[in-house]
C-alpha positions as a Markdown table, in Angstrom:
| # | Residue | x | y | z |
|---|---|---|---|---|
| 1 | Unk | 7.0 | -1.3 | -12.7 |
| 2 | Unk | 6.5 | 2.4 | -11.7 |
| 3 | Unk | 9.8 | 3.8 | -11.3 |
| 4 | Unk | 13.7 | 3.5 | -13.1 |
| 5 | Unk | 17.0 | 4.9 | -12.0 |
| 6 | Unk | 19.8 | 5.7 | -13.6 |
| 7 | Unk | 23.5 | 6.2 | -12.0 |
| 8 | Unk | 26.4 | 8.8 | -13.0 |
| 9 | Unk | 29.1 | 10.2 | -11.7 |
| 10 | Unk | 27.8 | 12.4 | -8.9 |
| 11 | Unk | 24.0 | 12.2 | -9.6 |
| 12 | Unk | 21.0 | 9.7 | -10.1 |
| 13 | Unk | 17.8 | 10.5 | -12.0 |
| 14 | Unk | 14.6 | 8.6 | -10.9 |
| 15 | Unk | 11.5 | 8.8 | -13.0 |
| 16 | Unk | 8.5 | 7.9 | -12.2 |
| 17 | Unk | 6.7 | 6.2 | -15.2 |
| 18 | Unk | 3.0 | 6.9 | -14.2 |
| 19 | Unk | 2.8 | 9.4 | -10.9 |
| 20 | Unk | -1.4 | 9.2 | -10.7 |
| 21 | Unk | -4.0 | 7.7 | -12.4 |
| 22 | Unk | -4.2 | 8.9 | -15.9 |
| 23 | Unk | -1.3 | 10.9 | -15.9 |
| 24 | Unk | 0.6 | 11.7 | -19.2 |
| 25 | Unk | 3.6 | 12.9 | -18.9 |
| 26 | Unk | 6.5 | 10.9 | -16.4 |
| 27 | Unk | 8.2 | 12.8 | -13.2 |
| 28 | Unk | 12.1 | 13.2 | -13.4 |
| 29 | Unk | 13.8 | 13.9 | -10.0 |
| 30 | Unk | 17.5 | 14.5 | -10.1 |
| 31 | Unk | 19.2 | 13.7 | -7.4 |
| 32 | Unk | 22.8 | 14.9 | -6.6 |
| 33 | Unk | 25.2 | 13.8 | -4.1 |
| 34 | Unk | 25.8 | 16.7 | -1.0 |
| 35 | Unk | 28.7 | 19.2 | -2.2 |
| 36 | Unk | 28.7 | 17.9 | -5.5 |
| 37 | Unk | 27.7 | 20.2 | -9.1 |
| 38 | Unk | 24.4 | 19.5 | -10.0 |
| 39 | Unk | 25.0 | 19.0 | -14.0 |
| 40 | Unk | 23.3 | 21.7 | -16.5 |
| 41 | Unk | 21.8 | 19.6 | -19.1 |
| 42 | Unk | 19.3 | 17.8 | -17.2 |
| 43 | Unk | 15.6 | 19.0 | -17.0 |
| 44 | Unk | 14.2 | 17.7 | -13.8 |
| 45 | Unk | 10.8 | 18.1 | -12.1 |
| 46 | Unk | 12.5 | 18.8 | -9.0 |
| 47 | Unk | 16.6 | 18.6 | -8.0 |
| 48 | Unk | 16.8 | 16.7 | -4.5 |
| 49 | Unk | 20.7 | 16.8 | -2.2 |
| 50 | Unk | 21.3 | 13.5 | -1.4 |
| 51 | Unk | 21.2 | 11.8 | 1.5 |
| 52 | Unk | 18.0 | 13.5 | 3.0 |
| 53 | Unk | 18.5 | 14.7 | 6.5 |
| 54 | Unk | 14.9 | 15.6 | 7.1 |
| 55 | Unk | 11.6 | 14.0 | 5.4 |
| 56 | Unk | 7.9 | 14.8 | 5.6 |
| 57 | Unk | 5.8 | 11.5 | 4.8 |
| 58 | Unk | 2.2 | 11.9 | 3.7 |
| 59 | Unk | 1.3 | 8.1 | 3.6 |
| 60 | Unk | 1.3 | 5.5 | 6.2 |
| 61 | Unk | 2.2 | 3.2 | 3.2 |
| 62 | Unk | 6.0 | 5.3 | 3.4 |
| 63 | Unk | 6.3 | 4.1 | 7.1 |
| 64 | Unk | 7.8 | 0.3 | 6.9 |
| 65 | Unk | 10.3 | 1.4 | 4.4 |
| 66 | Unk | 11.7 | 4.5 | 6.7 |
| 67 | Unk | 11.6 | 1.9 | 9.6 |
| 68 | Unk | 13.2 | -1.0 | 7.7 |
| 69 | Unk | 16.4 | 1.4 | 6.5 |
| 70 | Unk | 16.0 | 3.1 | 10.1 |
| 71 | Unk | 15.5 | 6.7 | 8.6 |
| 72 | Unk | 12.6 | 7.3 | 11.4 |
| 73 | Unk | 14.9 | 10.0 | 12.6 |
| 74 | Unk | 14.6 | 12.0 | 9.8 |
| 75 | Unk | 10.8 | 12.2 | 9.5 |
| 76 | Unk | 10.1 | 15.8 | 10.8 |
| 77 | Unk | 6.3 | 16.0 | 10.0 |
| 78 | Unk | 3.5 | 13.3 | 8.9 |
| 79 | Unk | -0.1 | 14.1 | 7.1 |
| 80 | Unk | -1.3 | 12.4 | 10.3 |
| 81 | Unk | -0.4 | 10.3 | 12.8 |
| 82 | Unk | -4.6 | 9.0 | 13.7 |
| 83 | Unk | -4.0 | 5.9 | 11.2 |
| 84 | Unk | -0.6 | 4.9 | 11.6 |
| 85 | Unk | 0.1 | 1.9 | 14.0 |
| 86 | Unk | 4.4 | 3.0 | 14.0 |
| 87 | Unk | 4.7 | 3.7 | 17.6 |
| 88 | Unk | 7.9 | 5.9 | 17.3 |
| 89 | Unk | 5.8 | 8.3 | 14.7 |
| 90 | Unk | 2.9 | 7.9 | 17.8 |
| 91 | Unk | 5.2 | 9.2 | 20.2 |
| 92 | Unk | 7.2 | 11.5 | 18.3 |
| 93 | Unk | 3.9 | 13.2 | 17.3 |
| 94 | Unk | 2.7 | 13.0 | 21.3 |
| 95 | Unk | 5.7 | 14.7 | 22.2 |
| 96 | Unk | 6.0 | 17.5 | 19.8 |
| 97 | Unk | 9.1 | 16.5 | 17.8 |
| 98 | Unk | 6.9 | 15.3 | 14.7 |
| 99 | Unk | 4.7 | 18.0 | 13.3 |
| 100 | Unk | 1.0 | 16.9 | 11.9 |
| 101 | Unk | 0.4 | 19.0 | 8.5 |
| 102 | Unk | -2.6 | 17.3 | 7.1 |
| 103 | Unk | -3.4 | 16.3 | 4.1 |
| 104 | Unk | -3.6 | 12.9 | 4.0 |
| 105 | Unk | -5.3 | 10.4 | 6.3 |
| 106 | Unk | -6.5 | 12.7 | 8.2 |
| 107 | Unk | -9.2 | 14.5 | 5.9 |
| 108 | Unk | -7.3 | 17.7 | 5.7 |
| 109 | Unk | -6.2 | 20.1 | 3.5 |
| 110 | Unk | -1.7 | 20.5 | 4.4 |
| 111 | Unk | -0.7 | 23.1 | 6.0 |
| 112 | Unk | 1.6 | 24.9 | 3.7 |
| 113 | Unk | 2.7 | 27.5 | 5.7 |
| 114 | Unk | 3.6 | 25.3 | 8.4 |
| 115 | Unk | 5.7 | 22.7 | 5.8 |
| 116 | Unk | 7.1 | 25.9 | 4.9 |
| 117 | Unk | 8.6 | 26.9 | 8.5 |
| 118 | Unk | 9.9 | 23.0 | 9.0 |
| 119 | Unk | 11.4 | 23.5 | 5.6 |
| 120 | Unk | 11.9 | 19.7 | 5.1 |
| 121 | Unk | 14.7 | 18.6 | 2.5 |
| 122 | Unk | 11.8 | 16.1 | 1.1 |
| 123 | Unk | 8.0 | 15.2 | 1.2 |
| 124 | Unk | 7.2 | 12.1 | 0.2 |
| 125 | Unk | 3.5 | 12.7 | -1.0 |
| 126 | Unk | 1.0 | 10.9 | -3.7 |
| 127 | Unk | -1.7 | 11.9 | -5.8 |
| 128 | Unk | -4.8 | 9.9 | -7.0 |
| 129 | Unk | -5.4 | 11.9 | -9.8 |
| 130 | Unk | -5.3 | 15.1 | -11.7 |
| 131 | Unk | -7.8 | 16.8 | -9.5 |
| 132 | Unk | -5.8 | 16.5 | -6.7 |
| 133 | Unk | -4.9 | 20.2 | -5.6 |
| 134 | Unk | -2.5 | 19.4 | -2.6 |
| 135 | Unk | 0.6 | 18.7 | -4.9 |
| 136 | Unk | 0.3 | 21.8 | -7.0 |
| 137 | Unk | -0.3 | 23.7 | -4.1 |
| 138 | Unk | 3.1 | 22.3 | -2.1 |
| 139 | Unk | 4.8 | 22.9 | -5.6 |
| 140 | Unk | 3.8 | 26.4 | -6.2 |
| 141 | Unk | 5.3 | 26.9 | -2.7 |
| 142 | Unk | 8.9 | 25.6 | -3.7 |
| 143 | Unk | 8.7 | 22.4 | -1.5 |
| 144 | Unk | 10.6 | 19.5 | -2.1 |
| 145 | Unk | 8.2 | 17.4 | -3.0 |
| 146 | Unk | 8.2 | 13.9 | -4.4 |
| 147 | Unk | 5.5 | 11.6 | -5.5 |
| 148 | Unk | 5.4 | 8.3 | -4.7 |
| 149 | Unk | 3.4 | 6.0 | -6.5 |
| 150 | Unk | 3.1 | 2.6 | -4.6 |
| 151 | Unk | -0.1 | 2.1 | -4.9 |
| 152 | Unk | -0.2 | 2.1 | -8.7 |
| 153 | Unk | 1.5 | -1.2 | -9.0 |
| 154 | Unk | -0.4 | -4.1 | -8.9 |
| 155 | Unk | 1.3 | -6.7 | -7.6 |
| 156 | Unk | 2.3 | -7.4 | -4.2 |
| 157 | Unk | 5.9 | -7.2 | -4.7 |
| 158 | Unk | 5.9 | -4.7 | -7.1 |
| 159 | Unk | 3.9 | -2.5 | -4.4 |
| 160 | Unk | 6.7 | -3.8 | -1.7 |
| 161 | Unk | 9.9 | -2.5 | -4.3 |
| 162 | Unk | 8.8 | 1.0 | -3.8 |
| 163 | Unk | 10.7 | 0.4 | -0.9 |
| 164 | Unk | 14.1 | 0.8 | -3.0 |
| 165 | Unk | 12.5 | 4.1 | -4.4 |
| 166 | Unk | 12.9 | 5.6 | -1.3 |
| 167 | Unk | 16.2 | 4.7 | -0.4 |
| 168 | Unk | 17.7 | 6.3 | -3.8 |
| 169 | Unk | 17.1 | 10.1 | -1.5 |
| 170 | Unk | 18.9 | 8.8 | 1.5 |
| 171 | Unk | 21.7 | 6.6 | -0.3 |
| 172 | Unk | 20.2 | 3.5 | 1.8 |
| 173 | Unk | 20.1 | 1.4 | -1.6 |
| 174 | Unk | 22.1 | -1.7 | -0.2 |
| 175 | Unk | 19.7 | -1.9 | 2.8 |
| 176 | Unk | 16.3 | -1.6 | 0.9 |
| 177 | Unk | 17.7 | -4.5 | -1.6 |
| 178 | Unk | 18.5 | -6.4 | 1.2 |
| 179 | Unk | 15.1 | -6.1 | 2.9 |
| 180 | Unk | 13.4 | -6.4 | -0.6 |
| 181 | Unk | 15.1 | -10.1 | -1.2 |
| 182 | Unk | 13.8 | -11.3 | 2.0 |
| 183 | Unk | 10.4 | -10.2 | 1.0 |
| 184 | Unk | 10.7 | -11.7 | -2.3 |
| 185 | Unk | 12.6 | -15.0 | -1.3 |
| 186 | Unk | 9.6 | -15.3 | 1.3 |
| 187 | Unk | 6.7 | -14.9 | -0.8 |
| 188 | Unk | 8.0 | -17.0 | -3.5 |
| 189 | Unk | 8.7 | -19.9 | -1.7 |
| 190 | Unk | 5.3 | -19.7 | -0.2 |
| 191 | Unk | 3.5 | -18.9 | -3.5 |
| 192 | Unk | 5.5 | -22.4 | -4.6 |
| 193 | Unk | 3.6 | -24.3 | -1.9 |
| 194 | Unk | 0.6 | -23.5 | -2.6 |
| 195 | Unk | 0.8 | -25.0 | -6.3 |
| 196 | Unk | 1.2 | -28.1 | -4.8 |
| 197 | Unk | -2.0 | -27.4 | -3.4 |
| 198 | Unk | -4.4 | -30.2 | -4.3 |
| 199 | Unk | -7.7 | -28.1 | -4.9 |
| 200 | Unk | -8.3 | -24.2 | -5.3 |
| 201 | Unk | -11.3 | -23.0 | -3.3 |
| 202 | Unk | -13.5 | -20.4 | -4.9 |
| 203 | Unk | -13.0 | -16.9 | -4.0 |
| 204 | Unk | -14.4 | -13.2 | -3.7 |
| 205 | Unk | -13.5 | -10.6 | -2.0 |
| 206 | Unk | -14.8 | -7.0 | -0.6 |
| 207 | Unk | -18.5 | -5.9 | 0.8 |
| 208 | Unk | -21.5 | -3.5 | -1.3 |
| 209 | Unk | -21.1 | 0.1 | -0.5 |
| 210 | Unk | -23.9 | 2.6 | -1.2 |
| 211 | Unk | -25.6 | 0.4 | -3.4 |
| 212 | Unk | -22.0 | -0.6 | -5.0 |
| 213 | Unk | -19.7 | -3.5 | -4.7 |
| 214 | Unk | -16.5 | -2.5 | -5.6 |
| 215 | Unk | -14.7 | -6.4 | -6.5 |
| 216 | Unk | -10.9 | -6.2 | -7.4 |
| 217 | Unk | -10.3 | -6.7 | -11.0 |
| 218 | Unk | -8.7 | -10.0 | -12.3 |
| 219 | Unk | -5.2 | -7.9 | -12.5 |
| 220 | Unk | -5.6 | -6.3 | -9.3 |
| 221 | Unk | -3.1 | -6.7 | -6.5 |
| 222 | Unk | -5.9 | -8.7 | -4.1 |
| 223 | Unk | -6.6 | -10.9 | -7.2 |
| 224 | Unk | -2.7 | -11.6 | -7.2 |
| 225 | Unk | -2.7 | -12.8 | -3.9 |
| 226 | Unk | -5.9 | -14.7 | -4.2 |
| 227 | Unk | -3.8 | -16.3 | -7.5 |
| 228 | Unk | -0.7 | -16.8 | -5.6 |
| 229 | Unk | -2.3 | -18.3 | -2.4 |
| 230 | Unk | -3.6 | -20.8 | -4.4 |
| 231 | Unk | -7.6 | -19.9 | -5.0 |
| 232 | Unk | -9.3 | -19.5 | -7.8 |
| 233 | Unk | -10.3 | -15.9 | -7.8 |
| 234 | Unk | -14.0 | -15.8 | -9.7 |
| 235 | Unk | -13.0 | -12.0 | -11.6 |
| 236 | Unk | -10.1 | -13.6 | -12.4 |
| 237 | Unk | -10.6 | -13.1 | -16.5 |
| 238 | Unk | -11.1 | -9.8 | -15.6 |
| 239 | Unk | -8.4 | -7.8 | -17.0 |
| 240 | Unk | -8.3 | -4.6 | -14.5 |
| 241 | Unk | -6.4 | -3.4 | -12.0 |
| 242 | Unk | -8.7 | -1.5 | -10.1 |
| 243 | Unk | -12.0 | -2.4 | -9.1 |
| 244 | Unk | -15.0 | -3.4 | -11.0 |
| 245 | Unk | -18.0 | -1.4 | -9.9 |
| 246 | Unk | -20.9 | -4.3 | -9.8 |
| 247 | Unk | -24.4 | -4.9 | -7.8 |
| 248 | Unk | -25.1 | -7.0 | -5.6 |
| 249 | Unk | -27.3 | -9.1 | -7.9 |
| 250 | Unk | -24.1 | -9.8 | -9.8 |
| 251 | Unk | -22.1 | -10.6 | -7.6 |
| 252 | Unk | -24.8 | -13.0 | -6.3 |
| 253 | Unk | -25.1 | -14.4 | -10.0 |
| 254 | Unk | -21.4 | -15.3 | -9.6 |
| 255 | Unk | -20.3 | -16.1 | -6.3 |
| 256 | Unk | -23.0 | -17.8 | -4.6 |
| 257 | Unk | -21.5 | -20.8 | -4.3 |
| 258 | Unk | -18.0 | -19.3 | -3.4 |
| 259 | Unk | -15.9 | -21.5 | -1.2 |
| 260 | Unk | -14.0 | -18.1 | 0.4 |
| 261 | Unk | -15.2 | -14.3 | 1.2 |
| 262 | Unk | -12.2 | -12.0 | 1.9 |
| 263 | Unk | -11.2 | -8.4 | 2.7 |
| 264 | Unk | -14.3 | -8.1 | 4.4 |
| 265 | Unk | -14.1 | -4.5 | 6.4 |
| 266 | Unk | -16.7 | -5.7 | 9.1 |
| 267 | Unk | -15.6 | -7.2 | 12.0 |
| 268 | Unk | -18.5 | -9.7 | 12.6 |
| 269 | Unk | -21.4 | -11.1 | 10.5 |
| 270 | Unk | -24.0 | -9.7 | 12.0 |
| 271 | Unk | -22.4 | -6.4 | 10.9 |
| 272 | Unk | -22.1 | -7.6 | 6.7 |
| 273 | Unk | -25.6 | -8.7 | 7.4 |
| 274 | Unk | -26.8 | -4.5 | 8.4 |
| 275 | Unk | -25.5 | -4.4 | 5.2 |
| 276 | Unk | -28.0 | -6.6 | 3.1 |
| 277 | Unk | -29.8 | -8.9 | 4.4 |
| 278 | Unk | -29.7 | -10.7 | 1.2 |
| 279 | Unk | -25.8 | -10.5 | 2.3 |
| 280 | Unk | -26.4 | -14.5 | 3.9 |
| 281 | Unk | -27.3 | -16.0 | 0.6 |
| 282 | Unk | -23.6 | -16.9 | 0.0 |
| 283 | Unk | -22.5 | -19.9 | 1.2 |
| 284 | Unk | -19.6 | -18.5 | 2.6 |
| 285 | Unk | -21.4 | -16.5 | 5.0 |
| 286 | Unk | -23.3 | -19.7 | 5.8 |
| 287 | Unk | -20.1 | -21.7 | 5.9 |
| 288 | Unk | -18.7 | -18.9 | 8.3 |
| 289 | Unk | -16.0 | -19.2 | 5.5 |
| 290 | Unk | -15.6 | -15.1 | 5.9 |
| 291 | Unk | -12.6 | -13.2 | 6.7 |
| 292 | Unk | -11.7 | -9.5 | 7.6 |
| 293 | Unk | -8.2 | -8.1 | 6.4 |
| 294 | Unk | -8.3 | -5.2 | 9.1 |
| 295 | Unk | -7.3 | -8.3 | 11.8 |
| 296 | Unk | -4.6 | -5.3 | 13.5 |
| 297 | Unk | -6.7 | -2.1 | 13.5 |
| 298 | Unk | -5.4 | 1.0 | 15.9 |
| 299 | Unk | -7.9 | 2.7 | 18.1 |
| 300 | Unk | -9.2 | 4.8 | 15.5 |
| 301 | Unk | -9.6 | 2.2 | 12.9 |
| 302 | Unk | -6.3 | 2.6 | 11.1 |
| 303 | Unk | -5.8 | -0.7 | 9.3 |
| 304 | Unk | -2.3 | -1.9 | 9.4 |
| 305 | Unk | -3.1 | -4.1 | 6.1 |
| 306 | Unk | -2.3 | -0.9 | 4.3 |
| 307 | Unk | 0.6 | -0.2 | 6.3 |
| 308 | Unk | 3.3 | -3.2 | 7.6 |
| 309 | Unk | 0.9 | -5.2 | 4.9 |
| 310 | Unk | 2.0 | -3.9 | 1.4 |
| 311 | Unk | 5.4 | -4.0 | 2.8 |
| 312 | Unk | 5.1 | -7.3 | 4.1 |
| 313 | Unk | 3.4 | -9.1 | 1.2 |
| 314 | Unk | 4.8 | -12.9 | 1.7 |
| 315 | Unk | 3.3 | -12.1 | 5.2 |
| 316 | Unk | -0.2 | -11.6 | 4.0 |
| 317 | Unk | 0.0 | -14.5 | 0.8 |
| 318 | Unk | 0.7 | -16.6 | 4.6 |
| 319 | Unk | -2.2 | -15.4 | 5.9 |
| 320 | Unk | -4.2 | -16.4 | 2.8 |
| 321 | Unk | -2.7 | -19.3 | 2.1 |
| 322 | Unk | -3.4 | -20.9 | 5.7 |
| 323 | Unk | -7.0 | -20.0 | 4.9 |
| 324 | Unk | -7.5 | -21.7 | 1.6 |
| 325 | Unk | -5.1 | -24.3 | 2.7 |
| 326 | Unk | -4.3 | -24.8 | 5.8 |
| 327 | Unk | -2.4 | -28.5 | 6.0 |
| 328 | Unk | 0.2 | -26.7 | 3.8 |
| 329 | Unk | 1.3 | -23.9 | 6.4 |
| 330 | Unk | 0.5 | -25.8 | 10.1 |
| 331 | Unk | 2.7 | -23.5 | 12.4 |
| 332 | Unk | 1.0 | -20.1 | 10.5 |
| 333 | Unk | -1.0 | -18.0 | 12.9 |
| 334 | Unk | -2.6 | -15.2 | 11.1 |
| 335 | Unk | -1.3 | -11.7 | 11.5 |
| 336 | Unk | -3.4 | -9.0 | 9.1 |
| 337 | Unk | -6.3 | -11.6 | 8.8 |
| 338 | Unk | -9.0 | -13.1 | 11.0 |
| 339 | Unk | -12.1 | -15.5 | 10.7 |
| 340 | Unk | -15.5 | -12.9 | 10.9 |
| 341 | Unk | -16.6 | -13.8 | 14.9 |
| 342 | Unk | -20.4 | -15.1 | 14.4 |
């Protein structure tokens, strides 16, 4: 729901509805086919040659979709490569012929001057809000830069059609609409199984931190899957897309008695428990009924949920819905979740 496209002659113009969190006004990109006349009329945020030869990405989230359309040989620089579990961007960093700028996963403020020197045809970059200084700052320096706002859209295929957004800079259109209908076909024909589902199993999802528990809201892309897996999500009413900030007292008051505890970030009980000890008054965590999301972690904790998994979402409604209902999915083995280990 994020982004449009319209085709002429020799250019497209992408907009992007809603580019951060709060943002008024849309982002137009014009986009004009190599050796063609970019046309005068049109007042873009930034003019982009098409098809990209070199691309700087700033999210792990951009990663499947390069790999999918095999564009990996364009990406020249990443915000970092400590996250990432895409062993050619690993390597490629290891060996020198993929630059780290910063600015991203890794904590860091971009390096400008050095995004300046690779002088990229394209960085693919987001921003979380107005405050965010690191787009103005690649802007004021006359970079190429594009924001990409997948993790705006709330539902799990809407998140994986971002995918197509790409492809519209390196003319791979046909390729991320193929890979996009698999996706889809995949995780509607799962979604269909589990309404056939006899029972839906009470749900929540997340852990308290600092005193907060941040619980998806009822229009929230975990709450979708929760929905589509066939479980009855208990914030489901809820009408957000973010999170709900609540205490752990309220969260008590609702899910006690919850049949399911997902998207846990701990890796064992005895670590939720360091977190409350009131934490085992849920019958889920005296079930054992609790499951992590972070199941393929790299060495320094990178969660690959957030990578392969928003691009993969019939993958992960799998995972769920072997969890809530396992007789429907027998032959499942769970890829981005796992059971808590006791």
């Amino acid at each position: 729901s994020g982004f449009t496209v319209e085709y002429h002659n020799n250019y497209k113009l992408v907009t992007v509805t809603t580019p951060w969190q709060g943002a008024e006004d849309a982002l137009v990109y014009l986009l004009v086919q190599c050796g063609t006349p970019a046309p005068d009329s049109v007042l873009a945020t930034a003019t982009i040659e098409v098809p990209v030869n070199t691309v700087v990405s700033m999210s792990t989230s951009f990663l499947p979709h390069l790999t999918s359309q095999d564009l990996l040989d364009k990406v020249v620089a990443v915000d970092s490569a400590l996250y990432t579990s895409n062993e050619t961007i690993i390597a490629g960093v290891a060996d020198g012929a993929i630059a780290e700028i910063g600015g991203g996963g890794g904590g860091t403020e971009p390096d400008i001057e050095k995004l300046i020197d690779l002088e990229p045809e394209l960085v693919l970059s987001q921003r979380f809000s107005a405050d965010d200084t690191v787009y103005p700052a690649m802007q004021q320096a006359g970079l190429p830069v594009v924001i990409d706002a997948d993790f705006l859209d709330a539902t799990p295929l809407g998140v994986a059609e971002w995918g197509k957004f790409i492809s519209v800079f390196f003319n791979t259109e046909a390729v991320a609409q193929e890979s996009f209908d698999g996706v889809n076909t995949r995780y509607e024909a799962v979604a269909t199984l589990a309404k056939s589902a006899e029972s839906q199993p009470t749900v929540f999802a997340n852990t308290p931190f600092s005193g907060t528990w941040y619980m998806p809201g009822g229009a929230s892309y975990v709450a979708t899957l929760i929905r589509d897996a066939g479980g009855a999500y208990l914030w489901a009413d809820d009408e957000t897309t973010g999170s709900i900030m609540l205490s752990l007292e309220e969260v008590l008051d609702t899910a006690v008695d919850a049949d399911y505890w997902v998207n846990i970030f701990q890796n064992t009980a005895a670590d939720v428990l360091a977190l409350d000890e009131r934490l085992d008054e849920f019958a889920a965590f005296q079930s054992g009924q609790m499951y992590t999301n972070n199941a393929r972690l790299n060495v320094n904790y990178g969660s690959d949920f957030y990578e392969n998994g928003y691009a993969n979402p019939d993958v992960l409604l799998s995972d769920l819905v072997k969890i809530f209902h396992p007789d429907l999915l027998p032959d499942h083995e769970l890829y981005y979740y796992a059971p808590l280990s006791q």
